[in-house]
C-alpha positions in Angstrom: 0.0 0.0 0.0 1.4 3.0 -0.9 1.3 6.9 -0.1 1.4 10.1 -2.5 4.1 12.7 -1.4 0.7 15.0 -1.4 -1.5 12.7 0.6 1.5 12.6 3.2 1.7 16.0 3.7 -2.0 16.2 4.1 -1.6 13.8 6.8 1.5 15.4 8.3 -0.6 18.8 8.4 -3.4 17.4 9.8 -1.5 15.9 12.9 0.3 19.1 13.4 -2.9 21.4 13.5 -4.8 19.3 16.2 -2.1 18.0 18.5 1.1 20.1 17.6 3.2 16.7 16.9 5.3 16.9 13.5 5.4 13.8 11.4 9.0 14.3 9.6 10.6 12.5 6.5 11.7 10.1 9.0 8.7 9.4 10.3 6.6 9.0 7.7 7.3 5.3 7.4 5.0 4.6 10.1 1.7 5.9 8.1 0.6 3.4 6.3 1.1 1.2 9.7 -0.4 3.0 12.1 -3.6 3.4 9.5 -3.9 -0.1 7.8 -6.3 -1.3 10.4 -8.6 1.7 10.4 -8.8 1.2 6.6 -9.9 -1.9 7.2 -12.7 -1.4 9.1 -13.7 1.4 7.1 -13.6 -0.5 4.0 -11.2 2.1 2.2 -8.9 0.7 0.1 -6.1 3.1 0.0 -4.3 5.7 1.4 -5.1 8.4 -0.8 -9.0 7.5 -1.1 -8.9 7.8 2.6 -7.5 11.6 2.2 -10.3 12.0 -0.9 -13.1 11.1 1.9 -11.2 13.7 4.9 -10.8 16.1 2.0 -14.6 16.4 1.4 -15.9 15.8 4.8 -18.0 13.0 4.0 -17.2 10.7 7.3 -17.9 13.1 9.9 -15.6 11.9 13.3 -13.0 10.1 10.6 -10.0 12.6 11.1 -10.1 12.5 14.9 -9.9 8.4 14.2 -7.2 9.1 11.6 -5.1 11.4 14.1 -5.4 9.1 17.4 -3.8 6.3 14.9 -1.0 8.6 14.0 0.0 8.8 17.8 2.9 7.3 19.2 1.1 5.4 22.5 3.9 3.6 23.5 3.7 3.1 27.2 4.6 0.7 30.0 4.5 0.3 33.4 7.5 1.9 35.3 9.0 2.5 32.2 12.8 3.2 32.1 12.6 2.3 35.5 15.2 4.8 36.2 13.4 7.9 36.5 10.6 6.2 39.3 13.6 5.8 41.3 14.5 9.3 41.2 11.2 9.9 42.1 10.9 7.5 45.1 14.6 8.3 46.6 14.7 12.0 46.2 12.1 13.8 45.1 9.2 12.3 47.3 10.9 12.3 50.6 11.8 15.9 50.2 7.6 17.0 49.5 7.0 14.9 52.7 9.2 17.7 54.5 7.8 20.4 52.6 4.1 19.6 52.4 4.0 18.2 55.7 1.8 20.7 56.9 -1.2 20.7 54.2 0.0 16.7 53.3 -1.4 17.0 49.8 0.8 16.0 46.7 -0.3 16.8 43.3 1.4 15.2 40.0 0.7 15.9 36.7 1.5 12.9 33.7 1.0 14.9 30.9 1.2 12.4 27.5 0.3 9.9 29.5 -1.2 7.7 26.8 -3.1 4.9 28.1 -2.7 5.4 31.5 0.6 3.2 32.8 2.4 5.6 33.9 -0.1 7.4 35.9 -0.6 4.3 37.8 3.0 3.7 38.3 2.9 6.8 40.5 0.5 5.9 42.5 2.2 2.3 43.1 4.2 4.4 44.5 2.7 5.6 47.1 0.6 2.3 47.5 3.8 0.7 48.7 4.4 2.9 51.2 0.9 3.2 53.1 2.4 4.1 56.2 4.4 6.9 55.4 1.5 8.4 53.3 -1.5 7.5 55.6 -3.6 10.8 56.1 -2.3 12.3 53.0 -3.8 13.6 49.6 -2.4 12.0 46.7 -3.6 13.4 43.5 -2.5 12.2 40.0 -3.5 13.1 37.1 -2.6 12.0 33.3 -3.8 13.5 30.6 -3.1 13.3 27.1 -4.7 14.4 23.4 -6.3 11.1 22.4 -9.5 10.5 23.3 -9.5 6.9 23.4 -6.2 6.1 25.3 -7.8 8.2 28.0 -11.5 6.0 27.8 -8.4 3.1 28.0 -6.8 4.7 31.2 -9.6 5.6 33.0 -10.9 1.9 32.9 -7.6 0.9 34.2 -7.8 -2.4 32.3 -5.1 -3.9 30.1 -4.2 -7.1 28.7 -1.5 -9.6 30.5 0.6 -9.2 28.4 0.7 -5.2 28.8 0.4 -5.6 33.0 3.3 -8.1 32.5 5.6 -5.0 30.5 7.3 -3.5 33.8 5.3 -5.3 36.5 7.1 -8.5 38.1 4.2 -11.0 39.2 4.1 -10.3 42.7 3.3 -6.1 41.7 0.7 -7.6 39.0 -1.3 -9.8 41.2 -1.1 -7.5 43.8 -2.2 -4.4 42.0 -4.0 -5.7 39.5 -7.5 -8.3 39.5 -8.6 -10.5 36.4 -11.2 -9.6 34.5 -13.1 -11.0 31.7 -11.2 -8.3 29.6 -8.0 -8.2 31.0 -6.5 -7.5 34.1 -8.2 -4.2 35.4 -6.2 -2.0 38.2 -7.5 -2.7 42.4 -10.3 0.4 43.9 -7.3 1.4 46.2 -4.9 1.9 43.0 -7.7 3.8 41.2 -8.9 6.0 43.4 -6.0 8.7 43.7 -6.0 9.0 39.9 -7.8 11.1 37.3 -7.4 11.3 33.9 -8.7 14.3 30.8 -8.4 15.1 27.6 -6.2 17.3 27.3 -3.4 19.4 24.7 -0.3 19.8 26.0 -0.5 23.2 24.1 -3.4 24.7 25.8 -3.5 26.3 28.8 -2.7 23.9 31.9 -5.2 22.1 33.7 -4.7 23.6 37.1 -2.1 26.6 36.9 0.3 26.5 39.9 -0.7 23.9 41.9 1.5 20.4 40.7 4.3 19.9 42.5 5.6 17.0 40.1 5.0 17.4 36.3 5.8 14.3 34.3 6.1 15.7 30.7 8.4 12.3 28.9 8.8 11.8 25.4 6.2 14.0 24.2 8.0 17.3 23.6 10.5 15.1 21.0 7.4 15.5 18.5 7.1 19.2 18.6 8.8 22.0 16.8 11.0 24.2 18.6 8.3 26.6 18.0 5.7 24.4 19.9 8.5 23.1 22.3 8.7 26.5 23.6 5.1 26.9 24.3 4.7 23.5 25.6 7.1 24.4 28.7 5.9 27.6 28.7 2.3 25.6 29.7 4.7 23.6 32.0 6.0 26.1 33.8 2.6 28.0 34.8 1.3 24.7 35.5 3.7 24.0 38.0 4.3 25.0 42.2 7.3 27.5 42.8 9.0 24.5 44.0 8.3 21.7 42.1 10.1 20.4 39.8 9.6 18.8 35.8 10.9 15.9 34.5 11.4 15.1 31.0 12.3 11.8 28.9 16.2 11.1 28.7 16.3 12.5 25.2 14.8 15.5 26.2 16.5 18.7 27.6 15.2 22.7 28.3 18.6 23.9 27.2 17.6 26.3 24.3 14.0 25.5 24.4 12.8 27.8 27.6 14.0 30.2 29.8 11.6 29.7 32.8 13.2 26.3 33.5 16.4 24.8 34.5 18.3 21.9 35.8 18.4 20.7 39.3 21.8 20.6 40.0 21.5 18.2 43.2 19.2 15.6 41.5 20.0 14.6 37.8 17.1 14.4 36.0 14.6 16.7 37.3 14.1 20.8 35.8 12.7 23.2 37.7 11.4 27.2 37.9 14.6 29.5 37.1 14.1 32.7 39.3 11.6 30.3 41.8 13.4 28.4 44.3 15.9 30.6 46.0 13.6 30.8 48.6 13.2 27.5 49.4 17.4 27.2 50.1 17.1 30.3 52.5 14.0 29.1 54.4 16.7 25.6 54.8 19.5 28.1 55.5 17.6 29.8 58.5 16.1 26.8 59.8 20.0 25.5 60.3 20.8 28.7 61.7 18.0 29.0 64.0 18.9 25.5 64.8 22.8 26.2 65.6 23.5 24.0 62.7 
């Protein structure tokens, strides 16, 4: 099945009006892929009847079908494990000092596909009931296709998904069978939420997330749209809370609201926002004759 150079720029366009995401030269490849099943069930035959029908409108709902294909969902649970253990060992102990007082954590997945990471995070916590008994844990993934987040917010995948990242004793655990699957426990659901939502638009709650998850997303963007993304990030995020991107991903020439964390690798946070938070340590310590 092949493509016109026309019909894949139409495509390309397309993608890049509703979510932002560039489909380069280089990507390309992956359109007659990521389609060939929807043209199945829609009957079409090829690739450029399908951008005849978009074209002139005549299958109302098609493009949205045609863009949520075009996504990269890749996902898995506790995936590059690294990063959840940046989360666990430093970043999470130090908001239990901080937000001792109000004990409420909010952390924002943002691309978060059909949902694994989001619950990921709230293992997390799940582990640990102790420590976070009496607390507030809100997590919340969004992302721009509709139906990874109907996926996520049924919390049900197939074993072979549970099993990507989850050893048995975490998947039996965490996770109950079903007739469709295995679908994630009440107490794993319930500090989750998931939306809709475009990384481009204005943030879902400006301010108030003290973690931002934002990995593997911004890759797809043009610098133009990288910029905007993290300035949504930004606004989106607590004076002291911090971003953390995938491990291809940097802010260096993209932003200048964010910046590296010099004492843990791996998470960005507010440039100008933070000072406080060392002084506030500093005259603790000196109050304290430390």
């Amino acid at each position: 099945m092949q493509i016109s150079d026309s019909s894949s720029r139409i495509l390309a366009g397309l993608l890049e009006a509703r979510t932002g995401q560039q489909l380069t030269m280089s990507r390309r490849w992956r359109i007659e892929t990521a389609l060939s099943a929807l043209l199945r069930e829609r009957g079409i035959a090829t690739l450029d009847e399908l951008i005849t029908i978009l074209v002139m409108g005549k299958e109302p709902g098609l493009s949205q079908q045609v863009i949520e294909a075009l996504l990269n969902n890749e996902t898995y649970f506790f995936r590059d494990r690294a990063p959840f253990d940046v989360l666990q060992r430093h970043a999470l102990p130090e908001l239990a000092q901080r937000r001792h007082k109000s004990k409420r954590i909010r952390i924002w997945s943002a691309g978060c596909s059909t949902g694994q990471e989001v619950y990921s995070l709230a293992m997390l916590f799940a582990e640990e009931p102790e420590k976070w008994a009496g607390w507030t844990i809100d997590v919340l993934g969004t992302d721009v296709s509709t139906s990874c987040i109907d996926r996520a917010r049924n919390g049900t995948y197939s074993q072979f998904e549970v099993q990507r990242g989850l050893g048995i004793t975490q998947m039996i655990k965490w996770f109950e069978e079903c007739a469709d699957g295995w679908r994630a426990v009440e107490g794993l659901r319930k500090p989750v939420r998931f939306q809709v939502h475009n990384l481009l638009e204005p943030a879902p709650h400006p301010g108030g997330f003290d973690i931002v998850l934002c990995r593997n997303v911004l890759l797809y963007l043009s610098p133009e749209k990288k910029t905007l993304a993290f300035e949504r990030i930004a606004g989106a995020m607590a004076e002291d809370g911090w971003l953390m991107l995938g491990a291809g991903e940097t802010v260096i020439g993209q932003t200048g609201k964010l910046g590296a964390d010099h004492k843990v690798r791996g998470l960005y946070r507010l440039l100008g926002d933070g000072s406080h938070i060392e002084k506030r340590q500093g005259d603790r310590r000196t109050a304290s004759g430390g």
